[in-house]
C-alpha positions in Angstrom: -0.6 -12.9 24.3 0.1 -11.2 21.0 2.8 -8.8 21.7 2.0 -6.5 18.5 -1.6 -6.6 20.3 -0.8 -5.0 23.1 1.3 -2.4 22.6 -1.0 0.6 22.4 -1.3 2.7 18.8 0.3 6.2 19.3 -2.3 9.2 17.9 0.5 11.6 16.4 -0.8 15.2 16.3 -2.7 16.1 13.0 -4.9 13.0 13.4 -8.5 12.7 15.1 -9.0 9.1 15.8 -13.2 8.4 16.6 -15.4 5.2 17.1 -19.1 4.8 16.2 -19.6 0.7 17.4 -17.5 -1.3 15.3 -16.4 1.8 12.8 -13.3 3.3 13.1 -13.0 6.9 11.5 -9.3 8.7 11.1 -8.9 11.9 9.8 -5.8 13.8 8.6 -4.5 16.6 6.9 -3.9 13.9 3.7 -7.6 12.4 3.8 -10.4 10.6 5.4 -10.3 6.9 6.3 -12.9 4.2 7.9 -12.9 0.7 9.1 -15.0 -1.8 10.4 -13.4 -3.8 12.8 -14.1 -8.0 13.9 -16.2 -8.3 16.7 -13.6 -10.4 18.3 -11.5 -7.6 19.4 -12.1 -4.6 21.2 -10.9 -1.4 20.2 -11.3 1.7 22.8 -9.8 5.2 22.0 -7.8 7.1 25.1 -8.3 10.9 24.4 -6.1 11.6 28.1 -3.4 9.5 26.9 -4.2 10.0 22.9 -3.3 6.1 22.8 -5.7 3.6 20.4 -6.1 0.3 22.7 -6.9 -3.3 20.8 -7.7 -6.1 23.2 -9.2 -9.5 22.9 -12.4 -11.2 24.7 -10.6 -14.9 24.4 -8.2 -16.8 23.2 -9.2 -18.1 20.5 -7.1 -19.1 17.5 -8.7 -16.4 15.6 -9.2 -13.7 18.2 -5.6 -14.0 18.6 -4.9 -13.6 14.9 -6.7 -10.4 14.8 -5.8 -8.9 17.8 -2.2 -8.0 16.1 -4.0 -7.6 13.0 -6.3 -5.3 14.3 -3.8 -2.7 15.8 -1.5 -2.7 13.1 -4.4 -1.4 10.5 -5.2 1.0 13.1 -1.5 2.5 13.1 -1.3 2.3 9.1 -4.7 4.5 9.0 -3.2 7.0 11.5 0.3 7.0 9.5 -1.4 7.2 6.0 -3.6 10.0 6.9 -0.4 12.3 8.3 2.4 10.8 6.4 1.3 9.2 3.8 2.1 5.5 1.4 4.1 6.2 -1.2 5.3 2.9 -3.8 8.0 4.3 -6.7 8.1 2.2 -10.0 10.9 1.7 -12.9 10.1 0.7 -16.2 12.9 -0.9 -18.0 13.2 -1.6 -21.6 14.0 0.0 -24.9 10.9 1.9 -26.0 9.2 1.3 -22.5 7.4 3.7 -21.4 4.8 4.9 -18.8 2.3 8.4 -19.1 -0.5 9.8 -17.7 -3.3 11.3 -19.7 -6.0 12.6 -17.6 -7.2 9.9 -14.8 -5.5 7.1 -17.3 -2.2 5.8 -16.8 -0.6 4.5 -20.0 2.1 1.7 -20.2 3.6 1.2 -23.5 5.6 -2.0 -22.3 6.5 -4.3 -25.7 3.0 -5.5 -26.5 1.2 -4.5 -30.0 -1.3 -2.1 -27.5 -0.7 0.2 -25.0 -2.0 -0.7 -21.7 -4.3 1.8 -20.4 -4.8 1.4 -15.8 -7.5 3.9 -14.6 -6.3 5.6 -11.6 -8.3 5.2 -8.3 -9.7 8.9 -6.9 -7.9 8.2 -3.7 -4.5 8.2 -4.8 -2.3 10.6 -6.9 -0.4 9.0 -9.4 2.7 10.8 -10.8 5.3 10.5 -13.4 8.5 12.5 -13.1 9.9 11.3 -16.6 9.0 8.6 -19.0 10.7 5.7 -17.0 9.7 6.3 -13.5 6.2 6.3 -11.7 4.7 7.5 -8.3 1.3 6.3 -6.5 1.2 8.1 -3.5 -2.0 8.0 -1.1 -3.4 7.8 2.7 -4.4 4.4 2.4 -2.0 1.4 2.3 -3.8 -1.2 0.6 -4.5 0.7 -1.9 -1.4 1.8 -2.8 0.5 -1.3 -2.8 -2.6 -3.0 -4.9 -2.4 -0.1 -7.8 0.7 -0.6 -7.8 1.4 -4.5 -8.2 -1.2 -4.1 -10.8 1.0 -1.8 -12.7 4.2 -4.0 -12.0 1.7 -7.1 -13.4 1.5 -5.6 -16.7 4.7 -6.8 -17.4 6.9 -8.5 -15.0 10.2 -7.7 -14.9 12.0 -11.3 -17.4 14.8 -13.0 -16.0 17.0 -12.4 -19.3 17.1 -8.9 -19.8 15.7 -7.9 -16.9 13.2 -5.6 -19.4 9.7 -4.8 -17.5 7.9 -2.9 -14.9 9.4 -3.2 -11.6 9.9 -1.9 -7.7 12.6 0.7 -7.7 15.5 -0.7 -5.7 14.2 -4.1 -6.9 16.8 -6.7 -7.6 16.4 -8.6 -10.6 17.7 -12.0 -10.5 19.7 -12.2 -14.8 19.7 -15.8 -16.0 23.1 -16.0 -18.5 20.8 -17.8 -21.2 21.7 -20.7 -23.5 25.1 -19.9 -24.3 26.3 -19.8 -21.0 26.0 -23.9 -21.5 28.7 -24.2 -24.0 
């Protein structure tokens, strides 16, 4: 048995965890936030205990796989609506540099254009200086999807190590052709 499964989801005060069939609704001082769960699991809400319980009808190869699945989406709605995602970005490079105009965020990363990434209403999207950005937001996926997106607009290059990337993120340097000789 999935050992992820069945350890039940916590409900930390602030959030109001509540199930209509399949539908999932958390709510938090940070936002709203919905999910439709498989039919293959069974997801049950403890108000006594404030505890989310996942189980499983079978064992099935794919019940099984969504049974740990399941609760672990569960927990990141509950932690995204109190605490909150937050992903921090670098960009590196002489004349890089990142701003936000309106609901626009504007890379200027070594290409003849800028590159110009609406921001999603669900997330707020800062940048403390000209070198650094923060997408903060309740929902998980769609922090870490904004901001690969932003990273994919110009990966960090193995030479200079010039490029959008994580902060904290190591950059492997090649040495380059003369390093040969």
């Amino acid at each position: 048995m999935s050992r992820v499964g069945r350890k039940p989801v916590t409900i930390v005060p602030g959030a109001k965890v509540s199930l209509q069939g399949n539908t999932i609704n958390v709510e938090g001082s940070l936002g709203k936030l919905s999910w439709e769960h498989r039919p293959e699991v069974k997801v049950t809400v403890d108000a006594e205990k404030n505890e989310v319980l996942v189980e499983r009808f079978d064992d099935e190869r794919e019940s099984r796989a969504l049974h740990g699945l399941t609760r672990s989406l569960i927990e990141n709605m509950i932690q995204g609506v109190t605490k909150g995602f937050e992903k921090r970005l670098e960009v590196v490079g002489v004349g890089y540099l990142a701003a936000i105009k309106g609901d626009v965020l504007q890379l200027r990363v070594g290409y003849a254009n800028e590159i110009h990434k609406k921001i999603p209403a669900a997330l707020k999207v800062t940048c403390p200086d000209q070198t650094h950005v923060v997408v903060q937001g309740c929902d998980k996926q769609l922090v870490g999807q904004f901001a690969a997106e932003v990273r994919a607009a110009r990966k960090p290059e193995p030479y200079k190590g010039k490029g959008v990337r994580y902060q904290g993120e190591q950059v492997k340097i090649k040495p380059g052709k003369s390093a040969t000789k």
